[in-house]
C-alpha positions in Angstrom: 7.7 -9.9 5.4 6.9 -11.5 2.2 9.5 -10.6 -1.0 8.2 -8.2 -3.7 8.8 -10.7 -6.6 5.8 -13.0 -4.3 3.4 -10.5 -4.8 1.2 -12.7 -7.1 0.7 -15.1 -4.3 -0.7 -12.3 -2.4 -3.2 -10.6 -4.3 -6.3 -10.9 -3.5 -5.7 -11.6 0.1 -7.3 -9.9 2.6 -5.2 -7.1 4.0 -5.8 -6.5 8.1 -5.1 -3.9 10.5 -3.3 -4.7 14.0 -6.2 -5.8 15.2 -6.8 -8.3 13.1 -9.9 -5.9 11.6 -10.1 -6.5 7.8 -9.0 -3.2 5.7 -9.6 -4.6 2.3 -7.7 -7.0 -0.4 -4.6 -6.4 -1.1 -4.2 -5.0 -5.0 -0.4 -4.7 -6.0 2.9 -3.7 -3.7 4.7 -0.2 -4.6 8.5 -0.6 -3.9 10.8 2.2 -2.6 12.9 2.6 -5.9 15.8 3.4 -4.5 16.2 0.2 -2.8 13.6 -2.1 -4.6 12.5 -3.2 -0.8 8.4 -3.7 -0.5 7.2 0.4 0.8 3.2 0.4 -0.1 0.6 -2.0 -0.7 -2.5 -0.9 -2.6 -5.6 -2.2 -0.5 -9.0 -2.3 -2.7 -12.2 -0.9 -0.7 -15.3 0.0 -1.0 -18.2 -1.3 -2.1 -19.0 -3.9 -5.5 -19.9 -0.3 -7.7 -17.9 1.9 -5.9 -14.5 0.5 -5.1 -10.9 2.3 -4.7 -7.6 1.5 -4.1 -5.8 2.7 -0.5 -1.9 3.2 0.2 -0.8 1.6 3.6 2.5 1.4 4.1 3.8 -1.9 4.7 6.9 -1.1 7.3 6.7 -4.1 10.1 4.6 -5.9 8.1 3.5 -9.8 8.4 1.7 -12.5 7.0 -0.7 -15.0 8.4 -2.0 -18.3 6.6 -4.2 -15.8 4.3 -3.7 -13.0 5.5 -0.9 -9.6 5.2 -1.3 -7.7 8.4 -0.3 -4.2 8.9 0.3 -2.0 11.3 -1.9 0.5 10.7 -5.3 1.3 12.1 -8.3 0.5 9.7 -9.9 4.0 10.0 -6.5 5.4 9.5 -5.7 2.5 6.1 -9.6 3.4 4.7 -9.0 7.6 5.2 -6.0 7.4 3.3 -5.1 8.9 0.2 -6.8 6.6 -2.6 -6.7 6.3 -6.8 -9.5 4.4 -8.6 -9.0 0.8 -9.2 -7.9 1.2 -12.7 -5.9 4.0 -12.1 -2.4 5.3 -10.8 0.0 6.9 -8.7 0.6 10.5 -9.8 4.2 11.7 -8.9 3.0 14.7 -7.4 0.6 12.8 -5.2 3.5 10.7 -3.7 4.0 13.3 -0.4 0.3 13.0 0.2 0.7 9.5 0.3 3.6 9.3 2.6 1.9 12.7 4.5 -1.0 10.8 5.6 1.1 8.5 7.7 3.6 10.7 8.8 6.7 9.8 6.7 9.2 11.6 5.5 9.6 12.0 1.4 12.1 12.5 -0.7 12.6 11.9 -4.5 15.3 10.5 -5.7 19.1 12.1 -6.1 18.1 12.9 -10.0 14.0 13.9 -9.3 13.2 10.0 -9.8 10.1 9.4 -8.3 10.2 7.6 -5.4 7.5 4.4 -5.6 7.0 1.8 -8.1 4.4 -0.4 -9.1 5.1 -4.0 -9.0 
């Protein structure tokens, strides 16, 4: 797993599914704030007029030479809740996020919300 401060080596990197089936390029990296470890990468798809930005969740995560894998299915990565490409995370979309792959959620002891952008 690659650090979150390495992110900017990263981007623009294509983004693969466990088969080694290319999702999309990888955007930015959302970190759990409570522990500031690496919890969602943004994944842009779509087409040149018509892209969007996917959550996958990056748990058991790897790189290759120019590659992140994940270990997500590509249908599963491309159905996933989305935002534009110049857009953001809503707090109250977070659950759908985490929903769609069947993680729990929980904010933060105070309310905090419980991804950041990095």
């Amino acid at each position: 797993m690659f650090e979150p401060e390495d992110i900017r080596e990263w981007r623009d990197h294509d983004v693969v599914d466990v088969g080694k089936k290319k999702i999309g390029t990888l955007e930015a990296v959302y970190v759990d704030t409570a522990t500031d470890a690496p919890s969602f990468a943004t994944v842009t798809i779509g087409l040149p007029t018509k892209r969007r930005l996917v959550f996958v969740p990056l748990e058991h995560a790897t790189v290759g030479p120019d590659y992140l894998k994940v270990t997500v299915d590509r249908k599963v990565a491309k159905d996933a809740p989305s935002i534009d490409v110049d857009g953001e995370l809503l707090a109250e979309d977070e659950p759908k996020v985490f929903a769609h792959y069947g993680m729990p959620y929980a904010t933060g002891a105070g309310g905090e919300r419980r991804l950041g952008r990095r």
